[in-house]
GUGUTOR-960041 format. One record per residue (C-alpha): residue in three letters; z, y, x. Coordinates in steps of 0.5 Angstrom, whole numbers, plus 2048, in hexadecimal, padded with zeros to 3 digits. Example, Ala and Ser with C-alpha at 12.3 -4.5 7.8 and 13.67 -1.06 7.14 Angstrom:
REM GUGUTOR-960041
ALA8107F7819SER80E7FE81B
This chain:
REM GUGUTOR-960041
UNK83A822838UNK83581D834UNK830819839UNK82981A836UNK822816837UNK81C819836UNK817815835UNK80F818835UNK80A817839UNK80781F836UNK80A82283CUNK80A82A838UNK80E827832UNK813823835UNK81482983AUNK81682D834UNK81B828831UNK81E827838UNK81F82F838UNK82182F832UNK826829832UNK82982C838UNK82A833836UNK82E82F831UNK83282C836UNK830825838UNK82F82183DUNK82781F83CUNK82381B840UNK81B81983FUNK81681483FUNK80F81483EUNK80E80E83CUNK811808839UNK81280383FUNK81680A842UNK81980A83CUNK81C80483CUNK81E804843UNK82180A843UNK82680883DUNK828801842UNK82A805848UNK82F80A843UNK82E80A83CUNK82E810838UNK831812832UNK82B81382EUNK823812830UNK81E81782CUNK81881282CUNK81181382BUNK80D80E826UNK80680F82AUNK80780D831UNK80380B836UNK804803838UNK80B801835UNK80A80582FUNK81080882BUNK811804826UNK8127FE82BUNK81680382FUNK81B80382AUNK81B7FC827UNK81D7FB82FUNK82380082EUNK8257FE829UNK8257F682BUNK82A7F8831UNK82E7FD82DUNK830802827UNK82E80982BUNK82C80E826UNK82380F825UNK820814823UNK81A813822UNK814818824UNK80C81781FUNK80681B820UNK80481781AUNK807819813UNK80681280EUNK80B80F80BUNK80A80880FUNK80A80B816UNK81280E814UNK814807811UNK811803817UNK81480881BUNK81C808817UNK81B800816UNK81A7FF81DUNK82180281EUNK82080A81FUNK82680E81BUNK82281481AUNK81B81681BUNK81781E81BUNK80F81F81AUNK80B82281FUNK80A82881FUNK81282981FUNK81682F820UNK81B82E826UNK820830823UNK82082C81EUNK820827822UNK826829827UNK82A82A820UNK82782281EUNK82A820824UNK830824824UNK83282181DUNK82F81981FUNK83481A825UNK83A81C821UNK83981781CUNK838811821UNK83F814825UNK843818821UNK84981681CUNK848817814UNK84F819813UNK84F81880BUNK84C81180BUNK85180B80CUNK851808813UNK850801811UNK84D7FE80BUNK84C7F7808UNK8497F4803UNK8497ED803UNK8487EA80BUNK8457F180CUNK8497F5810UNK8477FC813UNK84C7FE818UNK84A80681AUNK850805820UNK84B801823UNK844804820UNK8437FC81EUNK8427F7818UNK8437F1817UNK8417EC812UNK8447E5811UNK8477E7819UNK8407E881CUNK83E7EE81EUNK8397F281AUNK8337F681FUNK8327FD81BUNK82F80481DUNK83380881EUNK83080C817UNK831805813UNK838805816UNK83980C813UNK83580A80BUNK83980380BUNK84180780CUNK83F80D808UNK83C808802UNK842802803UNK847809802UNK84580A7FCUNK8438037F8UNK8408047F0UNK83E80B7F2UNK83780C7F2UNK8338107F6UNK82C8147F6UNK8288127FCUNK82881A7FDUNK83081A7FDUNK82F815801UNK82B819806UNK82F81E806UNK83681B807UNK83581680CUNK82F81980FUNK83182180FUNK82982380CUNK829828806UNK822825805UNK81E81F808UNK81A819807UNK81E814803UNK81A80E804UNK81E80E80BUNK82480C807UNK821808803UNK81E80480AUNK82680580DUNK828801806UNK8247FB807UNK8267FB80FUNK82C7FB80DUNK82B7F5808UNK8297F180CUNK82F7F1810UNK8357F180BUNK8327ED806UNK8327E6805UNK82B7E7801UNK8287ED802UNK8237EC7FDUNK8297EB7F7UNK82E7EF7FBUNK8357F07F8UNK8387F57FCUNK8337FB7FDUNK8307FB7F6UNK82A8007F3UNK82B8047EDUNK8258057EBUNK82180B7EBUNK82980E7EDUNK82A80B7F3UNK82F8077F7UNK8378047F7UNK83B8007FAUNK83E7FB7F6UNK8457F87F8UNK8467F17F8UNK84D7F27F8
């Protein structure tokens, strides 16, 4: 049984997530308000917190910056707002995911069953450890290293940089890409685009001239081997 946070100060939404969430199966707990939020997931951490953008105090997007500071816990994230600059804040502030309001609850409960899977479950035809050049994603120990040093990613760019590093030279669509790795027959592509450039900024020596995660313009992405 998976912990979920819910986190909404709109007490009617965030009772249909939690009765959805639990008909699921899980373990879920609520917080009505960021500092709840963060105090919650300090006393026991849940396995994935489903965040709301507009809070009162905190707001959600600080929530989130806070999480992620302290650990890769899965983050979906929920917007009443539909612009494009409000889902990149949000995915650049370190959620994995993200639904619009108004959304359905099973998509939601579906969204995050497939986050959870993703976060915790093996992927049996990828290999184990990859390497390229100092960098070395060990999925017996769910952990990357570069040169040595560990490197902090998202439980969703941990899943982008195994699939891509598995197949170095294969160029891939953003819309494949949000099918392979995200599980979505159709989505926002920019949130691969905004998951690329986080990505970058952790496995390349200069993010803005990268060597490794490369764009194929008006194709994609690949990875290329430095091997």
């Amino acid at each position: 049984m998976s912990r979920v946070l819910v986190v909404d100060d709109d007490t009617t939404v965030r009772e249909v997530v939690v009765s959805y969430l639990r008909a699921a199966g899980h373990d879920v707990v609520e917080a009505a308000d960021g500092e709840q939020a963060l105090s919650s997931q300090s006393d026991r951490r849940a396995d994935l917190v489903v965040l709301d953008l507009m809070l009162p105090g905190i707001s959600g997007l600080d929530v989130c910056k806070r999480l992620r500071a302290a650990s890769d816990v899965p983050i979906i994230m929920l917007t009443a707002r539909g612009d494009e600059p409000d889902r990149v804040n949000g995915l650049e502030s370190g959620a994995d995911d993200y639904v619009s309001k108004p959304f359905s609850p099973r998509e939601l409960t579906l969204r995050v069953d497939r986050v959870l899977r993703r976060a915790g479950g093996a992927s049996p035809e990828l290999p184990e450890v990859l390497t390229d050049d100092g960098l070395v994603l060990d999925h017996r120990r769910h952990e990357v290293t570069r040169n040595g040093a560990l490197v902090a990613l998202t439980a969703r760019e941990y899943d982008l940089l195994r699939f891509l590093m598995a197949s170095p030279g294969q160029v891939y669509t953003r819309a494949e890409l949000l099918d392979r790795v995200w599980g979505w027959a159709v989505g926002d592509e920019s949130t691969v685009t905004v998951h690329v450039r986080r990505l970058r900024e952790k496995v390349e020596d200069d993010p803005r001239a990268p060597t490794r995660l490369l764009t194929v313009w008006g194709v994609g992405y690949r990875w290329e081997s430095a091997r």
